[in-house]
KOLGU-4560 file (N, C-alpha, C; in nm, 3 decimals, padded with zeros to 5 digits):
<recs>
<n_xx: -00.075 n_yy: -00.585 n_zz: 01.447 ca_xx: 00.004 ca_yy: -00.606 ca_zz: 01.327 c_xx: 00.013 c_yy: -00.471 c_zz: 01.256 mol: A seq: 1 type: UNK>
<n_xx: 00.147 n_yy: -00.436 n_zz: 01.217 ca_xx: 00.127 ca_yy: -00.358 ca_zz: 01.146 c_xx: 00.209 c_yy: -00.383 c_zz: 01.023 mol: A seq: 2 type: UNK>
<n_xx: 00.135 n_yy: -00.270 n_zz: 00.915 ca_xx: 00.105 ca_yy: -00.260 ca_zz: 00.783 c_xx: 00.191 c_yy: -00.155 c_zz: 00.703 mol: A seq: 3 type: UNK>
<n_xx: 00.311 n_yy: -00.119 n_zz: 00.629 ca_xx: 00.329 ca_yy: -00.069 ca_zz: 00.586 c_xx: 00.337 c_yy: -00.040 c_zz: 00.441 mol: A seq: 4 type: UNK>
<n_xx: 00.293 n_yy: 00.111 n_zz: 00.398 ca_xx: 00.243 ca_yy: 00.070 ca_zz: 00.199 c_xx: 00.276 c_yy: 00.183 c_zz: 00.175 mol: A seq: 5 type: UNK>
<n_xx: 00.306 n_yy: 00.167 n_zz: 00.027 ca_xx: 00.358 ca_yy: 00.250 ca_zz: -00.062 c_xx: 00.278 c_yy: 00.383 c_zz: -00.139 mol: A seq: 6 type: UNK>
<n_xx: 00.303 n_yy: 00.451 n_zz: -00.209 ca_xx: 00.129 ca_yy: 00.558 ca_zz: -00.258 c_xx: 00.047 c_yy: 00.516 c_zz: -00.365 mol: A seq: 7 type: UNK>
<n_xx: 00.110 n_yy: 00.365 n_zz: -00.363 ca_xx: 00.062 ca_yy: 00.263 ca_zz: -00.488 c_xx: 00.001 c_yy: 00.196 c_zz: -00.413 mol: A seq: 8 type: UNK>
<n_xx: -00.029 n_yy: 00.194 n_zz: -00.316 ca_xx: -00.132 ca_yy: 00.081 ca_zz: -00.182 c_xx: -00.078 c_yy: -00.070 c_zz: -00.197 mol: A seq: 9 type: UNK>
<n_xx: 00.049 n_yy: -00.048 n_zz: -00.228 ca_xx: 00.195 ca_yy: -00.213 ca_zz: -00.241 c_xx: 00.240 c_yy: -00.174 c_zz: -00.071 mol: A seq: 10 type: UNK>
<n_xx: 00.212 n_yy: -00.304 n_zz: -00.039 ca_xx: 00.264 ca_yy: -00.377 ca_zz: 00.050 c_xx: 00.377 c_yy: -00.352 c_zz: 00.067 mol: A seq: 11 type: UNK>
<n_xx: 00.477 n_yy: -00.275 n_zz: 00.174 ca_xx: 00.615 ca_yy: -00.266 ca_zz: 00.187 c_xx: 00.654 c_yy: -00.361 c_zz: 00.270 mol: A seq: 12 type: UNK>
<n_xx: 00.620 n_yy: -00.366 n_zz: 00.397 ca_xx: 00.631 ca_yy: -00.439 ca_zz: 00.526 c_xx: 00.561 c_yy: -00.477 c_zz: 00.593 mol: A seq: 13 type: UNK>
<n_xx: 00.539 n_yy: -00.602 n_zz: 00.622 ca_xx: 00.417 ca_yy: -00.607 ca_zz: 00.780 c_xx: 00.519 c_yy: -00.684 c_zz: 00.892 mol: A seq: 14 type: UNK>
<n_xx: 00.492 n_yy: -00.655 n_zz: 01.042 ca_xx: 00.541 ca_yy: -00.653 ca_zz: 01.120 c_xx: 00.468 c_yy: -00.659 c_zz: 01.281 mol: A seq: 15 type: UNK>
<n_xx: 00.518 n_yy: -00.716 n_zz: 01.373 ca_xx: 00.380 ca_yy: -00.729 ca_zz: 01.475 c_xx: 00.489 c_yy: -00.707 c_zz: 01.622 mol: A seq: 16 type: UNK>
<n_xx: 00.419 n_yy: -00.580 n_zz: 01.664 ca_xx: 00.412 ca_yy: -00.523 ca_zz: 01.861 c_xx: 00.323 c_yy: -00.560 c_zz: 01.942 mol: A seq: 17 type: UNK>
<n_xx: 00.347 n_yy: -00.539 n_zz: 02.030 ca_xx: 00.264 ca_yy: -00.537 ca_zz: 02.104 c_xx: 00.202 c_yy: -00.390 c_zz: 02.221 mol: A seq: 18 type: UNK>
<n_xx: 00.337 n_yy: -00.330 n_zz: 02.170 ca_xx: 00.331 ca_yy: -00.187 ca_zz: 02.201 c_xx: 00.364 c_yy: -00.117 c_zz: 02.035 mol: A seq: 19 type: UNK>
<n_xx: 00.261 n_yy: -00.084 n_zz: 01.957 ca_xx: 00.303 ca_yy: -00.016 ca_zz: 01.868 c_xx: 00.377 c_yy: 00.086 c_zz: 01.855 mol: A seq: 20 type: UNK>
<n_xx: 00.346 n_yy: 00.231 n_zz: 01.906 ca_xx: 00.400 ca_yy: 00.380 ca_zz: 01.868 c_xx: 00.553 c_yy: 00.355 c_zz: 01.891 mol: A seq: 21 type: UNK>
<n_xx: 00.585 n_yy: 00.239 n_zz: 02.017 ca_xx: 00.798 ca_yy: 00.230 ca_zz: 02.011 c_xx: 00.799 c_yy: 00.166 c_zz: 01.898 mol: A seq: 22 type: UNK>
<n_xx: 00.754 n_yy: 00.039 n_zz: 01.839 ca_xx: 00.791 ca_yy: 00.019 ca_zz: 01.716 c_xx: 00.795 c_yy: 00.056 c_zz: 01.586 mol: A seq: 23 type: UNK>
<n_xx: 00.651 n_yy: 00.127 n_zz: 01.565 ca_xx: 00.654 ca_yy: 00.241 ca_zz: 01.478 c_xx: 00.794 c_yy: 00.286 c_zz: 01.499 mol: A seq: 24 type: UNK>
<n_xx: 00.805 n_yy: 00.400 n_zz: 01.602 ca_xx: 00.903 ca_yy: 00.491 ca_zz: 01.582 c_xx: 01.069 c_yy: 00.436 c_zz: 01.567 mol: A seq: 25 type: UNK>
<n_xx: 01.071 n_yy: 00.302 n_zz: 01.598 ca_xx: 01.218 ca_yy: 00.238 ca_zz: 01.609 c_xx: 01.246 c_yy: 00.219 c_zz: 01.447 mol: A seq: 26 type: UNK>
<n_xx: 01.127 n_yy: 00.141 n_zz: 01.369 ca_xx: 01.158 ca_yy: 00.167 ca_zz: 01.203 c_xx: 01.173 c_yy: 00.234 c_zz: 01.166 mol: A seq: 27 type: UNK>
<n_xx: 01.140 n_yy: 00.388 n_zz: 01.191 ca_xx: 01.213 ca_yy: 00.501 ca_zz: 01.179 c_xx: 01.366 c_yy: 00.552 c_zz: 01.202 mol: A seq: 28 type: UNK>
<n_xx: 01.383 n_yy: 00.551 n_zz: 01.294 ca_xx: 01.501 ca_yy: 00.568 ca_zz: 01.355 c_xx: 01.624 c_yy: 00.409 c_zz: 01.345 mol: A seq: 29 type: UNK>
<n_xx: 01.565 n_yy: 00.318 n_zz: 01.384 ca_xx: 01.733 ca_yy: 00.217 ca_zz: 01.415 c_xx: 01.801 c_yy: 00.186 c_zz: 01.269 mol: A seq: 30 type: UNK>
<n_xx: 01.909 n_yy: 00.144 n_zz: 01.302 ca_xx: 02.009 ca_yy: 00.146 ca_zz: 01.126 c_xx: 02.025 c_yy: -00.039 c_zz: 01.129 mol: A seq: 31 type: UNK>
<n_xx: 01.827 n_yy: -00.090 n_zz: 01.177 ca_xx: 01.890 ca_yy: -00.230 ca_zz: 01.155 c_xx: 01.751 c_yy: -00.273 c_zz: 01.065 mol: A seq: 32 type: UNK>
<n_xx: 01.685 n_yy: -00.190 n_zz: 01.116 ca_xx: 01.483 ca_yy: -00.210 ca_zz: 01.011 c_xx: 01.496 c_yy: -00.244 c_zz: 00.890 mol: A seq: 33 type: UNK>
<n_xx: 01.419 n_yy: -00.353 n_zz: 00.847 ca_xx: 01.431 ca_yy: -00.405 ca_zz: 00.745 c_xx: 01.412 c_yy: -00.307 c_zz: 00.617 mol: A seq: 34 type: UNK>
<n_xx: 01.322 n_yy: -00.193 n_zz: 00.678 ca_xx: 01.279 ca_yy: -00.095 ca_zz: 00.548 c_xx: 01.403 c_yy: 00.062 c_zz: 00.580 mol: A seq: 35 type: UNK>
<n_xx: 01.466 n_yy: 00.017 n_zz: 00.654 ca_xx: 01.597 ca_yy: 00.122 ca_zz: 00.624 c_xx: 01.635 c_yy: 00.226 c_zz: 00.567 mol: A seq: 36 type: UNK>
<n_xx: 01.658 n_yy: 00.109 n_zz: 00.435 ca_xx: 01.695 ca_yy: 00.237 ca_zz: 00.282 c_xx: 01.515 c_yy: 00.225 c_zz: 00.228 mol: A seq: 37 type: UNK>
<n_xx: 01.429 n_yy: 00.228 n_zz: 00.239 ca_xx: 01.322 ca_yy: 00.261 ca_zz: 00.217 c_xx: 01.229 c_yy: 00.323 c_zz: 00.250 mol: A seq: 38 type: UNK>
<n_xx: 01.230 n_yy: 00.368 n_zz: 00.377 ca_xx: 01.168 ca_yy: 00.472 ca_zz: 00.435 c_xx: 01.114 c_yy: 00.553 c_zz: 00.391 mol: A seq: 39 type: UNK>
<n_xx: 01.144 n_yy: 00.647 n_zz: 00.268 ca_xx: 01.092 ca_yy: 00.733 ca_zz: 00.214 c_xx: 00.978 c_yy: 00.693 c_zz: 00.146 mol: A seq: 40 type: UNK>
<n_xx: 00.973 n_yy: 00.577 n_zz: 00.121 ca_xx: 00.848 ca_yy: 00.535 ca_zz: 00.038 c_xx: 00.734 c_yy: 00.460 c_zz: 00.111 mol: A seq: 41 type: UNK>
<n_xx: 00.742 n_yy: 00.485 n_zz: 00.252 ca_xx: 00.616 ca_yy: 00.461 ca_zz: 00.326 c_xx: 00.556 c_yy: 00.553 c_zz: 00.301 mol: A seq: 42 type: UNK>
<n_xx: 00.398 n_yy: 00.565 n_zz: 00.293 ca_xx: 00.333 ca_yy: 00.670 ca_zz: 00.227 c_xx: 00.230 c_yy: 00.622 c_zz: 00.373 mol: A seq: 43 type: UNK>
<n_xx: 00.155 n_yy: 00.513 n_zz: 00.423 ca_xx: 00.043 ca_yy: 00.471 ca_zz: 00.500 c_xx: 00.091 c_yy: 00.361 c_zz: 00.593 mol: A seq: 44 type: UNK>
<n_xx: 00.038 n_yy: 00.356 n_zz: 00.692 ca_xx: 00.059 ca_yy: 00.292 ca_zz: 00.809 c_xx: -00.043 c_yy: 00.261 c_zz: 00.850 mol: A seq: 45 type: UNK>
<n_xx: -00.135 n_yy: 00.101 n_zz: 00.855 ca_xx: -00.210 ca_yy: 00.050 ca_zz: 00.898 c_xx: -00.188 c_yy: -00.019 c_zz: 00.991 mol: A seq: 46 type: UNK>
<n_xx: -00.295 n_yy: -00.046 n_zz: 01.099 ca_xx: -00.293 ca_yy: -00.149 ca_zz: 01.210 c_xx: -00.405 c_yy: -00.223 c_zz: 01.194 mol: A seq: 47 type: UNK>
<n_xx: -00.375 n_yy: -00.355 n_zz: 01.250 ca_xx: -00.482 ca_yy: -00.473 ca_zz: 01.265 c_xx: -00.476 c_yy: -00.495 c_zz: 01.409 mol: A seq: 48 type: UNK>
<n_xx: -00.548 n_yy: -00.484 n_zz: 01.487 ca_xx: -00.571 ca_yy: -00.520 ca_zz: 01.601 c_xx: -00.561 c_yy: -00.726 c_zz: 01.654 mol: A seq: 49 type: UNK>
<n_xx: -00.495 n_yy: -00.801 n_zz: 01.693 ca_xx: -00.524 ca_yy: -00.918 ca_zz: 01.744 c_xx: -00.445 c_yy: -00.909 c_zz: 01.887 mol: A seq: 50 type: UNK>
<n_xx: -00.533 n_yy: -00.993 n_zz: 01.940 ca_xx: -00.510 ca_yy: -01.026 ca_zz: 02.107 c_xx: -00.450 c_yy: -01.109 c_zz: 02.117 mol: A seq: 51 type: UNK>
<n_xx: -00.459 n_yy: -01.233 n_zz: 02.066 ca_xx: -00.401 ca_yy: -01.324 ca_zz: 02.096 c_xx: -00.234 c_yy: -01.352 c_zz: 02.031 mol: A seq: 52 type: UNK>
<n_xx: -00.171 n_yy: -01.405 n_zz: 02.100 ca_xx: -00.003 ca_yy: -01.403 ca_zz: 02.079 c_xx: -00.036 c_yy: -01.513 c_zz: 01.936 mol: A seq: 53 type: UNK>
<n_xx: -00.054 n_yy: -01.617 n_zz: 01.930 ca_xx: -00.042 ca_yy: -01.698 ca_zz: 01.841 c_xx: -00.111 c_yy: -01.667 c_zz: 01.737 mol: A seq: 54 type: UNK>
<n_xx: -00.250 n_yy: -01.634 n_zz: 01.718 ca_xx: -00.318 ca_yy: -01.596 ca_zz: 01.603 c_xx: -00.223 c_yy: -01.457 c_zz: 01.583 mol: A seq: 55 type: UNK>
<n_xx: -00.182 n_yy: -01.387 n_zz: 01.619 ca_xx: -00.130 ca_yy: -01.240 ca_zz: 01.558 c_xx: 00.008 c_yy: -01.290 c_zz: 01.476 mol: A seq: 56 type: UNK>
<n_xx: 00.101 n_yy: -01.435 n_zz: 01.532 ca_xx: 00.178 ca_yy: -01.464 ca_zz: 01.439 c_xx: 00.169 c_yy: -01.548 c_zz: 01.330 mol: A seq: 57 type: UNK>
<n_xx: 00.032 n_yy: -01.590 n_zz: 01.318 ca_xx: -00.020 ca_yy: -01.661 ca_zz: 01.191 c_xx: -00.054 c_yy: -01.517 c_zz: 01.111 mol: A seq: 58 type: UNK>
<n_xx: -00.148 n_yy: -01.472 n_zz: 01.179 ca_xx: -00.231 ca_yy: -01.357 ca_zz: 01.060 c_xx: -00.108 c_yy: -01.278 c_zz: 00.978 mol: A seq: 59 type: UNK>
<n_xx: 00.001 n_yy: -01.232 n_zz: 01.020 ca_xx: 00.136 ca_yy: -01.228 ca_zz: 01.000 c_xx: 00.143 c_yy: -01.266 c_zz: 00.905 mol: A seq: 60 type: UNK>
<n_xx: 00.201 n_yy: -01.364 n_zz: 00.958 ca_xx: 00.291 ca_yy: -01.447 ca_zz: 00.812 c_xx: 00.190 c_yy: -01.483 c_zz: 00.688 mol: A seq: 61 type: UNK>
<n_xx: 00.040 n_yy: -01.451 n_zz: 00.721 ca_xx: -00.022 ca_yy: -01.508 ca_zz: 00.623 c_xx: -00.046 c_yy: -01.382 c_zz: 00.558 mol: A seq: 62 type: UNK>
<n_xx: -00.063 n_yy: -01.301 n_zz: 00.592 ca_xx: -00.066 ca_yy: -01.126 ca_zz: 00.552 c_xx: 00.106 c_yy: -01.119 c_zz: 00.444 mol: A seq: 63 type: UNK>
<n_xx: 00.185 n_yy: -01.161 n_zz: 00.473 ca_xx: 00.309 ca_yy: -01.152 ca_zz: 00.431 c_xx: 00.330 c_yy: -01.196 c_zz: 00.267 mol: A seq: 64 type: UNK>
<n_xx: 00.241 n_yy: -01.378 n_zz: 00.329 ca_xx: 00.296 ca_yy: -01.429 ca_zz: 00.207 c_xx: 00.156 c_yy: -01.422 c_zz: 00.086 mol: A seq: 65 type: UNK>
<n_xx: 00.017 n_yy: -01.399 n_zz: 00.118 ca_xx: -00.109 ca_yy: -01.321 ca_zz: 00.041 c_xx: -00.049 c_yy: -01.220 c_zz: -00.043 mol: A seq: 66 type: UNK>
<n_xx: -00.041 n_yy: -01.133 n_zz: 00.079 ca_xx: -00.009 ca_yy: -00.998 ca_zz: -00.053 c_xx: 00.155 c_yy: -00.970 c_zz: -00.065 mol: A seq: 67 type: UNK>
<n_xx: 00.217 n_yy: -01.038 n_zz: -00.080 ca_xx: 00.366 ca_yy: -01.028 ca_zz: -00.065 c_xx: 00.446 c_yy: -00.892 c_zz: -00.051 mol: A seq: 68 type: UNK>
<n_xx: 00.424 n_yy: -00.903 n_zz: 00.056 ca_xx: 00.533 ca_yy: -00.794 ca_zz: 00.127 c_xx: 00.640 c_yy: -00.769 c_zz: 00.080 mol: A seq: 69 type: UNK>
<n_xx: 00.673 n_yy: -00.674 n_zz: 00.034 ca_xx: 00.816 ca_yy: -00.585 ca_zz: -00.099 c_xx: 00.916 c_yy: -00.668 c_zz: 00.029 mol: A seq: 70 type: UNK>
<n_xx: 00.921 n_yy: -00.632 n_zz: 00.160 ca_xx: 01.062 ca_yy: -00.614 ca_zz: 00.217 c_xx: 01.068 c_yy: -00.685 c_zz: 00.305 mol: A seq: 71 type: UNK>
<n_xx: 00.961 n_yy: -00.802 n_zz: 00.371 ca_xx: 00.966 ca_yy: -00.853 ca_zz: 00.440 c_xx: 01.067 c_yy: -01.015 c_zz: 00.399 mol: A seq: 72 type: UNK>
<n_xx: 01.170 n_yy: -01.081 n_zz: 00.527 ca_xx: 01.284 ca_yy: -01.169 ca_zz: 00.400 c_xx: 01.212 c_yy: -01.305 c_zz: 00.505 mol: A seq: 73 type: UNK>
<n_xx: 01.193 n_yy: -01.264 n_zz: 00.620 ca_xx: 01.166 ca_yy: -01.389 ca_zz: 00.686 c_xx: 00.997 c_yy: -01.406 c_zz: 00.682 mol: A seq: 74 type: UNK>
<n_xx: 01.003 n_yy: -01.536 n_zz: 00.713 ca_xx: 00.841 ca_yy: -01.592 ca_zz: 00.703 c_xx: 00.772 c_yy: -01.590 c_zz: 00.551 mol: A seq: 75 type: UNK>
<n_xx: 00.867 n_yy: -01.585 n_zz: 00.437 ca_xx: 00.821 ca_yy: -01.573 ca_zz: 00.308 c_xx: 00.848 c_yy: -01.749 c_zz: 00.247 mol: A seq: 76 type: UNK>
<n_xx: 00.731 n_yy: -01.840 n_zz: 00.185 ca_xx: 00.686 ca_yy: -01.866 ca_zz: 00.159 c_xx: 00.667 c_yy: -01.917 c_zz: 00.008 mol: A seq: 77 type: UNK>
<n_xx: 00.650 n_yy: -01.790 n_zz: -00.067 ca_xx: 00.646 ca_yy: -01.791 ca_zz: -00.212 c_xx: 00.793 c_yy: -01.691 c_zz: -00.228 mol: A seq: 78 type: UNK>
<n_xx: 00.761 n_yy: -01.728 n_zz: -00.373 ca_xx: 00.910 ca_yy: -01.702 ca_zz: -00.404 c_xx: 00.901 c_yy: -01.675 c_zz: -00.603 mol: A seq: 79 type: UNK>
</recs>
């Protein structure tokens, strides 16, 4: 899972690979990433390690809707 935050340690995005460093680098680069026009305000990039396919898309969405993710639109919850 990964973790993206602001230099305010706010939650921008979380998001889950299974090969990180292409996905890392694709939020960078593609003109479709949810953090796009925000980019500049990634300051830290955390990873959570899970193995398993199903627990990594719970911890997800529960990571999402806990600390509410600025930019994340799907799997949100609260409102």
């Amino acid at each position: 899972i990964i973790l993206f935050s602001n230099a305010n340690d706010e939650l921008l995005f979380v998001g889950k690979a299974r090969k990180l460093r292409p996905r890392v680098k694709r939020h960078f680069e593609d003109t479709v990433s949810p953090i796009k026009l925000h980019r500049d305000e990634v300051y830290r990039i955390a990873v959570c390690v899970v193995e398993d396919p199903m627990e990594r898309e719970i911890y997800e969405t529960f990571i999402i809707n806990t600390l509410h993710a600025k930019y994340n639109i799907d799997k949100v919850f609260y409102k």
